[in-house]
C-alpha positions in Angstrom: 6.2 19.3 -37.2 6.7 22.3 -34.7 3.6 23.1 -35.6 1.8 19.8 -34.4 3.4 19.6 -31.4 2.9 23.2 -30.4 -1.5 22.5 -31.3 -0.8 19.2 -29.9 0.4 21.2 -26.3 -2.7 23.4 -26.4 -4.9 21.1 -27.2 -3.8 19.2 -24.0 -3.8 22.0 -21.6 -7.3 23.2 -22.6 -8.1 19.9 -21.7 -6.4 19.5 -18.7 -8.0 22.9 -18.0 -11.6 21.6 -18.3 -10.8 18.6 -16.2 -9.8 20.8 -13.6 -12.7 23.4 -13.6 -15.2 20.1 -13.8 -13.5 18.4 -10.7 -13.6 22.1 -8.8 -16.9 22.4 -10.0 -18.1 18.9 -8.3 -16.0 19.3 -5.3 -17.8 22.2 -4.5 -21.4 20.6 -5.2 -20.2 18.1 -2.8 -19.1 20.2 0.1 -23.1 21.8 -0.7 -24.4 18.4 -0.5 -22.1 17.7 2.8 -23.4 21.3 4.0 -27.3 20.6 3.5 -26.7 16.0 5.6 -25.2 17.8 7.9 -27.6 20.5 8.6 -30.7 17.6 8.2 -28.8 16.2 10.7 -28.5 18.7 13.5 -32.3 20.0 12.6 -33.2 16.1 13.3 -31.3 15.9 16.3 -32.9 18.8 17.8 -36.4 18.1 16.7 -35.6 14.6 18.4 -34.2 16.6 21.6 -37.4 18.8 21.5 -39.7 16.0 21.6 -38.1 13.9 24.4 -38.5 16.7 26.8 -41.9 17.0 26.0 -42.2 13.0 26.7 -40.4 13.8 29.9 -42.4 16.4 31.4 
C-alpha cells in the first residue's frame, strides 16, 4: 500500500512538473508574441509619422 501511494506521489509531481514547464513554456511564447504587436506597432506608427510630414511639406 506504501508502495502505491509513494508511485502514486511521483506520478503526480512529474505531472505537476510538465504542467508547469508547458505553462512557462507558453508564457514565454506570449511575451514573444506581445514583443513582435508591439514592435509592428511602433514601426507603423513611425511609417505613419514619416509619411505625414512628407504630406505636410
Amino acid at each position: 500500500m506504501a508502495a502505491a501511494c509513494e508511485a502514486s506521489k511521483l506520478l503526480l509531481s512529474w505531472k505537476w512538473r510538465m504542467v508547469m514547464r508547458s505553462m512557462l513554456c507558453f508564457t514565454k511564447l506570449m511575451a514573444q508574441a506581445l514583443d513582435v504587436v508591439n514592435c509592428v506597432k511602433a514601426s507603423s506608427s513611425l511609417l505613419f509619422l514619416a509619411v505625414e510630414s512628407r504630406l505636410i511639406v
